[in-house]
N, C-alpha and C positions, 0 to 999 in steps of 0.2 A: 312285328311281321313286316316282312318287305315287300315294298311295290308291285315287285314281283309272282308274290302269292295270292296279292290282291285280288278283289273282283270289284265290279264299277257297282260305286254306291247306289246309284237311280235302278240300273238293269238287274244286277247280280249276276250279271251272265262275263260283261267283258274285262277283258284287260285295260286298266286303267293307263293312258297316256298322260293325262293331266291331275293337278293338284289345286284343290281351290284351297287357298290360304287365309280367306279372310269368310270361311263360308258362314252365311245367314244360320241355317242349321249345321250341327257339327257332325247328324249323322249323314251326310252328304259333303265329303270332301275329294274322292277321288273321282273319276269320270271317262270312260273309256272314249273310243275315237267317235262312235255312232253318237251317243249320248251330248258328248259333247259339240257336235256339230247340229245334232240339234237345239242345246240352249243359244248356241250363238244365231239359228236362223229364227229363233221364236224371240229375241231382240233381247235375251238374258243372260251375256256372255261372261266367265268368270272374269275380274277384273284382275285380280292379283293371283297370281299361279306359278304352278314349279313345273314345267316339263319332266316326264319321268324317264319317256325311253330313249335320252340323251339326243333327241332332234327333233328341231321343231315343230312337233306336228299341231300342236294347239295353233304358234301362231302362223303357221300356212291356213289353217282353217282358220281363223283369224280375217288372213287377206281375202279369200277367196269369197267369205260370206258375210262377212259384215261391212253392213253399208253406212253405219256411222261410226267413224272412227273418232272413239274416246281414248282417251289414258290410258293403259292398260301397263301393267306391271310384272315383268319377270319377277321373281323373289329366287335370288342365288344364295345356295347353301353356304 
């Protein structure tokens, strides 16, 4: 199933922007925009990830809310 059809694995409600690549649990890999801006304000940001809807929106939320910048990894198909 594609991206596309998806729903955001924490909510079930959103459209998923981001892809966690290396996730802790495998049934939490996609994560919509809400979702995902809150693990990065609760200080548990995906580390390694795929952008889904071809522009950057994980890592603008990225800039804009994480105040410790670590390593963080694109994963290109």
């Amino acid at each position: 199933m594609g991206a596309h059809r998806r729903r955001c694995d924490w909510c079930n409600n959103g459209t998923p922007i981001v892809r966690d690549m290396e996730p802790i649990n495998p049934d939490y890999q996609y994560w919509c925009e809400e979702c995902a801006r809150a693990l990065i304000i609760k200080g548990d940001p995906i580390e390694t990830y795929r952008e889904l809807e071809g522009e950057p929106i994980y890592g603008r939320l990225l800039d804009e809310h994480c105040t410790l910048k670590r390593f963080y990894q694109f994963a290109r198909a």
